[in-house]
C-alpha positions as CSV (number, residue, x, y, z in Angstrom):
1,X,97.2,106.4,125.0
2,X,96.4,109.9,124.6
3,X,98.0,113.2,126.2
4,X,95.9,115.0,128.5
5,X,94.2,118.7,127.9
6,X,91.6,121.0,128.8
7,X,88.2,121.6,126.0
8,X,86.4,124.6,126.4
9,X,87.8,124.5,130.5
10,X,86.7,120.7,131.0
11,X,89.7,118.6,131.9
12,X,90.1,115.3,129.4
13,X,92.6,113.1,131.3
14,X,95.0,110.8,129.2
15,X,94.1,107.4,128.0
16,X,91.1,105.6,126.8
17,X,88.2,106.8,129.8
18,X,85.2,106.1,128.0
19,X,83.1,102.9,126.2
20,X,81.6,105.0,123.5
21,X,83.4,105.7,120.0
22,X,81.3,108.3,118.7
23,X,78.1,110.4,119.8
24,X,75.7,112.3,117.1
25,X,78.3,111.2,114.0
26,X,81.3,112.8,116.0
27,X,84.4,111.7,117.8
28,X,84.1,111.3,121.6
29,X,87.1,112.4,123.7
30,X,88.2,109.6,125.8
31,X,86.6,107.0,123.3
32,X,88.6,104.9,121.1
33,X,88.6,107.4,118.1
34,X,89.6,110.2,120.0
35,X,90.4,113.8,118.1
36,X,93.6,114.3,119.7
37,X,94.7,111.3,117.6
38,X,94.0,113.1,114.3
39,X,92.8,112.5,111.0
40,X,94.4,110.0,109.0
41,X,93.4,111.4,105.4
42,X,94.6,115.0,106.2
43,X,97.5,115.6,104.0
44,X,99.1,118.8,106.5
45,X,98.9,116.7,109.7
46,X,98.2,112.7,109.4
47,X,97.6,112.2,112.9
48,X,99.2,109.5,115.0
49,X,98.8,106.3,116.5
50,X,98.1,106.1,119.7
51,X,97.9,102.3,122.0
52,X,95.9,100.4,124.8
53,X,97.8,98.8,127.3
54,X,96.7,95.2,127.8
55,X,95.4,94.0,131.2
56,X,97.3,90.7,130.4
57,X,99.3,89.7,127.2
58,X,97.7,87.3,124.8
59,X,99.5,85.5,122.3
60,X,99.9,86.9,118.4
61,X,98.4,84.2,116.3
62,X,101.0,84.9,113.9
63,X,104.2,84.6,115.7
64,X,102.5,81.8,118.0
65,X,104.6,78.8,116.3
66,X,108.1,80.9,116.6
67,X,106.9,81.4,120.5
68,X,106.3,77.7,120.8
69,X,109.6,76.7,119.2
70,X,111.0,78.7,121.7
71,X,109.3,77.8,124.7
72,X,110.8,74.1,123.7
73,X,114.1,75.2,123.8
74,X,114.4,76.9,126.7
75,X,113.9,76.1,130.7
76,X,110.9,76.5,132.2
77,X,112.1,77.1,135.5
78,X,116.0,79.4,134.6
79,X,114.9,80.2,130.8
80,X,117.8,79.0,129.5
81,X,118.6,77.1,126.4
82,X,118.5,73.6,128.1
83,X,121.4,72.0,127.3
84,X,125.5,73.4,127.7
85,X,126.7,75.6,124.9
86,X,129.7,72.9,124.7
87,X,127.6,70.1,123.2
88,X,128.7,68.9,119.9
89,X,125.0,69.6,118.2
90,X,124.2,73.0,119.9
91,X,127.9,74.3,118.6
92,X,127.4,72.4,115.0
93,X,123.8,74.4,114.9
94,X,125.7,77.9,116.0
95,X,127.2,77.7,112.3
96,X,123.7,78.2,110.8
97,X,123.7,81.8,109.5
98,X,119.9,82.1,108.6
99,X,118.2,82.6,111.6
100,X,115.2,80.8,110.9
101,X,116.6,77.5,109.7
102,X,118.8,77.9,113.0
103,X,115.6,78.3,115.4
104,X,114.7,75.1,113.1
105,X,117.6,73.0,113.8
106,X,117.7,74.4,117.4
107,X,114.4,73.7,117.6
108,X,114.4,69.9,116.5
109,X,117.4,69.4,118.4
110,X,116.6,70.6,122.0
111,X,112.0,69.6,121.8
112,X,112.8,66.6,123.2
113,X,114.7,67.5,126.4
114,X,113.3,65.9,129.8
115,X,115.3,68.1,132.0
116,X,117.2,71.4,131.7
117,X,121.2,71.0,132.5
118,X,121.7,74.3,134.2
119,X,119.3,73.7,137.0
120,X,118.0,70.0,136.8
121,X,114.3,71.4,136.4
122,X,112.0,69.3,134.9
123,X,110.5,70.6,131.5
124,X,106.8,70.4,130.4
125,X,105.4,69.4,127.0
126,X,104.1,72.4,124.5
127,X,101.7,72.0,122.3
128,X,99.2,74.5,120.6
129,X,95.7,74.1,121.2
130,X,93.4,76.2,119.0
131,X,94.6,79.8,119.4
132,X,96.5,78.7,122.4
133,X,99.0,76.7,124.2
134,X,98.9,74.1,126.4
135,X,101.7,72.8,128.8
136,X,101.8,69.4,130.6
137,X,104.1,68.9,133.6
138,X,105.8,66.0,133.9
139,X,104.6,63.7,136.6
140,X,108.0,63.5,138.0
141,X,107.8,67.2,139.1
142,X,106.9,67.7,143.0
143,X,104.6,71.3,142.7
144,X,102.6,71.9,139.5
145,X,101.9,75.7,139.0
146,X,98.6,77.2,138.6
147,X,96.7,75.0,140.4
148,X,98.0,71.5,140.5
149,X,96.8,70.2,137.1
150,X,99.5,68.3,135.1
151,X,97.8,69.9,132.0
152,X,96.7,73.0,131.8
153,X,96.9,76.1,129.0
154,X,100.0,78.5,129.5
155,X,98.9,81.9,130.2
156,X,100.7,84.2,127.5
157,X,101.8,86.5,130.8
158,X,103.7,83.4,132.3
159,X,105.1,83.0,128.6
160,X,106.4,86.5,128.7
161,X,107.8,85.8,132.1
162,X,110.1,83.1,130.7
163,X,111.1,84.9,128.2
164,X,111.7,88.0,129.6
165,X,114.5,86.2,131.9
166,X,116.3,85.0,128.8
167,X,120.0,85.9,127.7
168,X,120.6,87.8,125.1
169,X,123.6,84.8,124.1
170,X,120.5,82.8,124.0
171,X,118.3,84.6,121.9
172,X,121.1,85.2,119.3
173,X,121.8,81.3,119.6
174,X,118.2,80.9,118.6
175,X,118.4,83.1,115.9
176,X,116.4,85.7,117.6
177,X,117.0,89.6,116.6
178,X,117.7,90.6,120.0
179,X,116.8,94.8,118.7
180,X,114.2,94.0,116.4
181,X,112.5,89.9,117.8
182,X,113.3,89.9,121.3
183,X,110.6,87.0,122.5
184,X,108.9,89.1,124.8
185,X,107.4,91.1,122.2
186,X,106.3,88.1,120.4
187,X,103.4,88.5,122.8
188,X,100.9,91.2,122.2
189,X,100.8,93.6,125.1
190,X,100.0,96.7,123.8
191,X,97.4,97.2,120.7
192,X,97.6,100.3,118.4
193,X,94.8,102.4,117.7
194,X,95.0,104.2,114.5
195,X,94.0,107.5,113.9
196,X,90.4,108.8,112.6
197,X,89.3,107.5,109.6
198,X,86.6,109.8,108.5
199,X,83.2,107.8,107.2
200,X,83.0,107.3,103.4
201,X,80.5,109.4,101.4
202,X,78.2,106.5,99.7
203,X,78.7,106.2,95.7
204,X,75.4,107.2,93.9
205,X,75.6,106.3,90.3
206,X,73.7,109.3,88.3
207,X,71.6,107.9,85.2
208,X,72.6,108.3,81.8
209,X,68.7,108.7,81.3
C-alpha cells in the first residue's frame, strides 16, 4: 500500500492499480515496484516496505503445523480449548513453562477430543494435505458447512475465523504469545513488498592479455 500524490499534475491514487512492474527499464507508479517505495541500496533514505492486502488469507507453509496443532485443540464451533480448565491433565500441562513443549503436551492431550465441553459441538478431524488442510466432519453432525461434504479442505479464511474468536486465557494456555503469535496472524493476509532493488550491472572480467 502506497500513499497517494500528484506527478507532474496527474493524480496516482494509493495502492497497487496497475499489472505492469516496469516500462522502458523504469519503475511504474501503481505497479508493484513503485517509486514512492524507494530505493533499498540508498544509504540517506532506504525506502520502505510497503503491503498487498489479500483477497482471502492462505495459510503460511511454515507456521502451517503450529496452526494445525491448534485447530486440534480448540472448538470448531465456540473456539475454545475443548475441554474445562479444571481437568487434572489440562492443569498438570499449565505447569509447562516452554511454550512449545506446552502446545506439544496440549496438543497430544486434547487431538483426540470427539466433542467440545463448552458447547457439546461435534469436532472434525485435521489433517494436512499437501500445502493444505483438510477437515472431516463427523457423521454424527446434523449440517456440514460448505457444501455438505463430510471432507472437504478448510479454507485458511474460516481458520482465521476460529481463531480470531479465541481467548486470550486460551492462547496463553496453549503457549501462544498473545503480542507477538496471536493465531490469527499465523495466516498470511497481508504480503510485503520490499522496496526497489535497483538491477545489477553484469561483471565483465577484463583480460590479463
Amino acid at each position: 500500500m502506497t500513499q497517494a500524490l500528484t506527478v507532474n499534475g496527474r493524480k496516482i491514487p494509493a495502492g497497487i492499480t496497475r499489472y505492469e512492474t516496469q516500462i522502458n527499464g523504469q519503475p511504474v507508479y501503481g505497479g508493484a515496484n513503485d517509486p514512492r517505495m524507494g530505493d533499498l541500496h540508498n544509504k540517506s533514505d532506504p525506502g520502505h516496505f510497503g503491503h498487498i492486502d489479500l483477497a482471502r488469507p492462505v495459510y503460511h507453509q511454515g507456521f502451517i503445523t503450529v496452526v494445525l496443532k491448534t485447530l486440534r485443540c480448540v472448538c470448531y464451533h465456540c473456539s475454545r480449548i475443548t475441554v474445562e480448565e479444571t481437568e487434572f491433565k489440562f492443569q498438570r500441562n499449565l505447569r509447562i513453562l516452554n511454550r512449545k513443549r506446552r502446545l506439544n503436551a496440549m496438543h497430544e492431550y486434547l487431538r483426540t477430543r470427539k466433542k467440545c465441553e463448552h458447547c457439546n459441538g461435534h469436532q472434525p478431524k485435521y489433517t494436512k494435505v499437501g500445502l493444505h488442510l483438510e477437515a472431516e466432519f463427523s457423521d454424527e453432525m446434523d449440517s456440514i458447512p460448505g457444501g455438505g461434504d463430510r471432507k472437504q479442505f478448510l479454507p485458511a479464511a474460516k481458520t482465521v475465523e476460529i481463531f480470531s474468536r479465541m481467548r486470550e486465557e486460551d492462547m496463553k494456555a496453549l503457549g501462544l504469545d498473545v503480542t507477538w503469535a496471536r493465531p490469527e496472524w499465523l495466516c498470511i493476509s497481508v504480503m510485503p513488498v520490499p522496496p526497489i532493488h535497483p538491477p545489477v550491472v553484469p561483471f565483465r572480467p577484463v583480460s590479463c592479455y
